[in-house]
Structures are given as C-alpha cells and as structure tokens.
C-alpha positions in Angstrom: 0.0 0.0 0.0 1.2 3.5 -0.7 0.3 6.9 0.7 1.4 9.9 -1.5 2.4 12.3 0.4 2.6 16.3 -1.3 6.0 17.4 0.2 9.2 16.6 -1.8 11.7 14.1 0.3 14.0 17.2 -0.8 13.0 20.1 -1.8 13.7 20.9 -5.1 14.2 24.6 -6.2 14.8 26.1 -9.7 16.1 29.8 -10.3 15.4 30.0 -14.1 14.3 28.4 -17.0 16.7 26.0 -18.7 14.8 23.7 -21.3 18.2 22.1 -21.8 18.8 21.1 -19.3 15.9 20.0 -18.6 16.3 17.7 -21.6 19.0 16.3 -20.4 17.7 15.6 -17.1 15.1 13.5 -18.5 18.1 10.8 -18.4 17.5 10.2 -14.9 13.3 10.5 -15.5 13.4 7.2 -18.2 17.0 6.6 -19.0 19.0 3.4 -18.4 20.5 4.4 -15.1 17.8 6.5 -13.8 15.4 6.6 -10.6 12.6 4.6 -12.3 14.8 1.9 -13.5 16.3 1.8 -10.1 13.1 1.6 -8.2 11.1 -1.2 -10.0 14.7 -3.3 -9.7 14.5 -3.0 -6.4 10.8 -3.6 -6.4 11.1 -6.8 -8.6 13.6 -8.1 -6.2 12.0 -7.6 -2.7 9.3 -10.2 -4.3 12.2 -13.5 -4.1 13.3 -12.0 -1.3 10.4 -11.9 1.1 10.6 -15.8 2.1 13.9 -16.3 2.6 15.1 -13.0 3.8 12.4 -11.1 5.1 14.9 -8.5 6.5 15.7 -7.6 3.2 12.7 -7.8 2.0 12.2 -4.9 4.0 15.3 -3.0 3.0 14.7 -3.2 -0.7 10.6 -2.4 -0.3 11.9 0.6 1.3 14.7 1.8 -1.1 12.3 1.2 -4.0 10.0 3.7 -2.6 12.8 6.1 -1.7 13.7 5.7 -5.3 10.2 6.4 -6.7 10.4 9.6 -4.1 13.7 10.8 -6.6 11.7 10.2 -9.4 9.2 12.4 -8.3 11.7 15.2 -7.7 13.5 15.1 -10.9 10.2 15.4 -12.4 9.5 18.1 -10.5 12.4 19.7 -11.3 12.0 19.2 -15.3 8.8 20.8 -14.8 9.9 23.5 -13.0 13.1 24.3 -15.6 10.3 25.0 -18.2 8.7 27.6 -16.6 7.3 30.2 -18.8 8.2 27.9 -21.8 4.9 25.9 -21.7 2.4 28.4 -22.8 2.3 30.3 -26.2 5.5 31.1 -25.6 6.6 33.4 -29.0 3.6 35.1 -28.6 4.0 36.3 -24.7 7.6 35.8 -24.7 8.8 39.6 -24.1 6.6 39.3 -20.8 8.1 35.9 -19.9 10.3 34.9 -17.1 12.1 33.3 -19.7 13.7 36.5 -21.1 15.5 37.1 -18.2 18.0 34.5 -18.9 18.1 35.5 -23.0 20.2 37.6 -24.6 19.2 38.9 -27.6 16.7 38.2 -30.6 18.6 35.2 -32.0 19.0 33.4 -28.8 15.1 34.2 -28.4 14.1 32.8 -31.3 16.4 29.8 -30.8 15.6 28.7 -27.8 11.8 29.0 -28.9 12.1 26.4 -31.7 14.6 24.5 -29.2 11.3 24.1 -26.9 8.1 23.4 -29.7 10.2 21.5 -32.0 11.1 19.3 -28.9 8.5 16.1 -29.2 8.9 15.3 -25.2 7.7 18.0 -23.4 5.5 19.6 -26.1 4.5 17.1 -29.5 4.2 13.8 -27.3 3.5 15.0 -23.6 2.2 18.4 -23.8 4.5 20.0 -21.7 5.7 17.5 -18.8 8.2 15.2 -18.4 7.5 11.7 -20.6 8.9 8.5 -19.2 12.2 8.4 -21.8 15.8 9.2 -21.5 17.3 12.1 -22.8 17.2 11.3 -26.2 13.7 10.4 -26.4 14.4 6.7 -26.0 11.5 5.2 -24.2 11.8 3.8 -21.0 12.3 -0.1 -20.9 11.8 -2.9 -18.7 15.1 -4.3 -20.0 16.6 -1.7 -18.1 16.0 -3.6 -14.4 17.9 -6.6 -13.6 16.3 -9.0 -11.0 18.0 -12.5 -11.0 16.4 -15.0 -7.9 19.6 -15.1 -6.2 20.0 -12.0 -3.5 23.5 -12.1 -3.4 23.5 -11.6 -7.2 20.6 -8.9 -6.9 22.6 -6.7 -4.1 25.6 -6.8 -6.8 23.6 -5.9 -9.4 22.1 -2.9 -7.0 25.6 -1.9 -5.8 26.4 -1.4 -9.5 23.3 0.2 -10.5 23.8 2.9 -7.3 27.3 3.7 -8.7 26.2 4.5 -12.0 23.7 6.7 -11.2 26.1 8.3 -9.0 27.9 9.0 -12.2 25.3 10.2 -14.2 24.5 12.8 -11.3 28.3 14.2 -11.7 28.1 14.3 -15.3 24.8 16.4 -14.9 26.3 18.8 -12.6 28.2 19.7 -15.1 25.6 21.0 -17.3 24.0 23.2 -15.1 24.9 26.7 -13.2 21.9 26.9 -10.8 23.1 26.9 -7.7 19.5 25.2 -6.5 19.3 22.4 -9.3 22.7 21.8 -7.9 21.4 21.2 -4.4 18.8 19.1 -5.8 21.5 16.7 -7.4 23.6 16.7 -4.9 21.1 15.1 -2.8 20.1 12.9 -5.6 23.5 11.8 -5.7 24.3 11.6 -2.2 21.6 9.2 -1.8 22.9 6.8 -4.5 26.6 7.0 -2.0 24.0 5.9 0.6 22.2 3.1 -1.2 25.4 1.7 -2.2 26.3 1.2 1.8 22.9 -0.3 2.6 23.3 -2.9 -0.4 26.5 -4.0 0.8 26.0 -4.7 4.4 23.1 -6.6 3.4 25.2 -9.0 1.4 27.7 -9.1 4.2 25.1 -10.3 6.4 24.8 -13.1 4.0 27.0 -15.9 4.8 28.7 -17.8 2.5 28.2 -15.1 -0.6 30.5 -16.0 -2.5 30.4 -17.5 -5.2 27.7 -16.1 -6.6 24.6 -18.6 -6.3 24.7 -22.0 -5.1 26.7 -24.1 -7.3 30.8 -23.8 -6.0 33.8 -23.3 -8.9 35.6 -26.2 -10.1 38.6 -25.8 -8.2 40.9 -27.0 -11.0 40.5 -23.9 -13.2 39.2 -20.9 -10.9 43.0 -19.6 -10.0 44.3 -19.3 -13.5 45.2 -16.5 -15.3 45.9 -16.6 -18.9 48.4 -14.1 -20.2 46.5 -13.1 -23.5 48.1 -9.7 -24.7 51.1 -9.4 -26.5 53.6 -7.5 -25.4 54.8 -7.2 -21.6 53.5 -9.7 -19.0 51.5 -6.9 -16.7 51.3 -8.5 -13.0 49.0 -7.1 -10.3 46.8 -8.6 -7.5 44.7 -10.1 -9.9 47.2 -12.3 -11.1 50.2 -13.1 -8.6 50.2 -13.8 -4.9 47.0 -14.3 -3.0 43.3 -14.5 -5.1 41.3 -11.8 -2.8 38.5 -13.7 -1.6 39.5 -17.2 -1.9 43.1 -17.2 -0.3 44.5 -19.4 -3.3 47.3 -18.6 -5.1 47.3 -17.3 -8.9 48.7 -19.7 -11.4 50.3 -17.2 -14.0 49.7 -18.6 -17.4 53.0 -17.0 -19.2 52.0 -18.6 -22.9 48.7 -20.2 -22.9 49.3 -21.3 -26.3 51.6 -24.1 -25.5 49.6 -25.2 -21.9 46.6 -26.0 -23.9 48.5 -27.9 -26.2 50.6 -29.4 -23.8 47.8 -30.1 -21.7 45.8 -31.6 -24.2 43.0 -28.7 -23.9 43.2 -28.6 -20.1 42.5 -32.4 -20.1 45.3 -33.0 -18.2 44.6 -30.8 -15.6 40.7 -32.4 -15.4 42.7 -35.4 -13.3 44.3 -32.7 -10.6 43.0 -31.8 -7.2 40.7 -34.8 -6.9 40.2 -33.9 -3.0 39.3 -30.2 -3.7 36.9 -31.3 -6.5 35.0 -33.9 -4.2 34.6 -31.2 -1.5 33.5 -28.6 -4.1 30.6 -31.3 -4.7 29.6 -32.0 -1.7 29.6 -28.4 -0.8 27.0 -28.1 -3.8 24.8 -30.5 -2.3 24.9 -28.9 1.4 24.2 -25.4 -0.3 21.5 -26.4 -2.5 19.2 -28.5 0.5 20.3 -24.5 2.9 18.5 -22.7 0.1 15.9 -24.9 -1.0 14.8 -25.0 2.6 15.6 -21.1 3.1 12.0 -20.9 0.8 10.1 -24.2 1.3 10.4 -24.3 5.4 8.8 -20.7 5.5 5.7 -21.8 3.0 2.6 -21.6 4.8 0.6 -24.6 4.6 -2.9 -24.2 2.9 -3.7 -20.4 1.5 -0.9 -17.9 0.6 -1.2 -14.9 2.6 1.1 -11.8 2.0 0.3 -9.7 4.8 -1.9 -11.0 8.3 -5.1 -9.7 9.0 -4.3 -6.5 10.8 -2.9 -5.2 7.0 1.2 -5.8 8.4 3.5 -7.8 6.4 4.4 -11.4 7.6 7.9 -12.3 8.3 
C-alpha cells in the first residue's frame, strides 16, 4: 500500500528556465541508469526475497520507494526548468520569465524552436516530463535486472547505485543553478547511501561467494591466462593471494603451448581430486540451505502476504 504524500523528500528549487537542461535531465526520469529503472529493480527483487530474507525484504521495499520519491523530484524539477516555456510562448515571450536569462533576438528565437520542436515536453506530452531518457528513447523494462539469487541482486544494486552516482556528476556539469545543484547533490548523495545499505546486506549473508549456489571447479578458478602481447603486466589479480578465496594465482605466461601441452586442459581435469570432491559436496549442502531457506517458511494451505491486521508477515 502507498500513501502519496505532497512534500518533496528534498526540496527541489529552480532559479530560471533551462529547457536544456531540462532535456537532459530526462536521463534520470526514463534513462537506463535512472530513478525509475532503479526503483522497480528493487521492487522486482523484494518479491524473491520476502521468504527467505524477510529483512531484506524490508530493506529493498523501502529503497524502492525512496527511489520512486527521486523520481518524483527530478520530475518536479524538469517541470519547474520550463517555466514560462509551456504556454504560447513566442507570442507572450517579451513578458516571460524566460527573457531574463536570453540575450538577444537570436537566442530568443532559438531557444523557442529548441522548446516546440522538442517532441517530449511539447508534440508527445504536452508539456511534462514523458517517461524516456534524454534522447527520447522510451523507458524499458530491459533496463532492471532481478535475477532469484540475492547475493546476485545486491551486486547488481551496488552497480546500479554507482552508475547513477555518475550520471549525477556528469549532470552537474551542465548546469549553473546553484538550487538544481542542491537538488542533485542530494540525488546523488543518496545513491553514495544506497550503495552502503546494499553492501551490508550482502555481508550479512553468509557464505556469498560465489555467486549462487553451485561452487567453482577448483581446478580452473586460479588461472590467469596471459593473453596480450607485449609485456606480461602482473597485479593482485594475477600473482600472490586470489582476494576472496586465499588461493594462489597460477600465472599462465603462454597459454598457447599449456593448452596444447595439456591436451585442452584435459590433463589438468585429473588434478586436485580432493578439492573437486569437497566442491561437490559443498554443492549438495548449499542447494538442501536454500531450498529450505523458501520451502520451510511456505505456509501450509492459502498464501497470505500480509496478516489480517494489514502488516507484512515475516
């Protein structure tokens, strides 16, 4: 259930008119990496999640809404930056706030076909903000990622959080209002804040890693095969200690002649015979922990969501 309520989480302020920018806003209204995409992911998620990690459930029911609360600011603010533009604007324009920030005739008459021959705000929506990105692309459900595994989900949210976080630097960039800039500021800060809140939830997973439930095959997951030409270039992802499992790199120098020394790696299918066995039965013990993470919390008889007094089971 949701309760709109009028007040802005932050609220947003504009000085002056700037279709432009307001254009390019739009990225973060129905683009890719923007608040819309962002909150159904995290609303698509919570669904999986409600069973087997009601906490989280919680979290990400939460942050979706948060999200849809950023979506309703950048709106706000696109509407606000075309202030004065959304009327019959060549025909009132010397009376329009608008000409405070022109200079001149030209620029006038530019930024007066920028506005009508602009399909979003004017052809298509009539003068608001349309669900695409700033190049009129419509928003699309391709956009979200949601893939049944929550340690995979919280990734996929922790890199979703830092892109947006991008895309709010590159904005500030394009924009000299000192009040749009508080507004994405905030915006931003929030996706620094959401990134924080995705990761200690997948901390407070135990074991995360690998992804999903199935483990590596311990004969190939600590090789890395040299192929560029040129200089061998060695870092922590290929010599001394692999971060997260404690093994040791095996630096492939010419992977050329250990595949064909090797026989295609066949060779090497006859190696660590214990490791394998334990990586199996370590499969096994996994996949009864998260089948029964769902089915032991099932109810018996009819599916209810929330109890009768309207709160949320856990």
């Amino acid at each position: 259930m949701f309760h709109h309520i009028k007040e802005l989480q932050f609220n947003a302020r504009v000085s002056k008119p700037d279709p432009r920018f307001a254009t390019i806003l739009l990225e973060q209204f129905g683009g890719e990496n923007g608040e819309l995409a962002a909150s159904m992911q995290y609303f698509q998620q919570a669904f999986g999640a409600k069973l087997p990690h009601p906490d989280k459930y919680d979290m990400l029911m939460d942050i979706a809404t948060e999200e849809l609360s950023h979506l309703e600011i950048v709106g706000a603010t696109i509407q606000m930056l075309l202030k004065g533009i959304n009327g019959d604007l060549k025909n009132a324009a010397e009376e329009s706030e608008i000409m405070q920030v022109m200079n001149g005739k030209a620029a006038k008459e530019s930024l007066i076909h920028e506005g009508i021959t602009n399909p979003q705000f004017f052809v298509v929506s009539g003068g608001g903000p349309k669900l695409t990105n700033s190049q009129g692309i419509p928003w699309c459900a391709s956009y979200t990622n949601s893939n049944g595994d929550l340690t995979v989900d919280l990734r996929s949210n922790i890199a979703s959080e830092s892109r947006a976080k991008l895309v709010y630097e590159h904005l500030l960039k394009f924009t000299d209002d000192t009040y749009v800039k508080e507004t994405l500021r905030f915006l931003m800060t929030r996706e620094v804040a959401h990134f924080e809140m995705f990761q200690a939830a997948l901390d407070t997973i135990q074991p995360n890693y690998p992804p999903g439930v199935l483990q590596a095959d311990p004969r190939f997951t600590n090789q890395y095969f040299n192929l560029s030409s040129g200089e061998s270039v060695r870092g922590p992802w290929n010599e001394g200690k692999m971060p997260l499992t404690g093994k040791s790199w095996d630096f492939i120098e010419n992977p050329v002649d250990h595949i064909q020394r090797t026989n295609g790696l066949e060779t090497e299918q006859n190696s660590k015979k214990q490791e394998l066995e334990a990586s199996f039965a370590m499969d096994k013990k996994l996949s009864k922990i998260k089948s029964d993470e769902v089915t032991s919390k099932e109810p018996a008889g009819v599916a209810e969501w929330s109890n009768a007094n309207g709160k949320a089971k856990k």
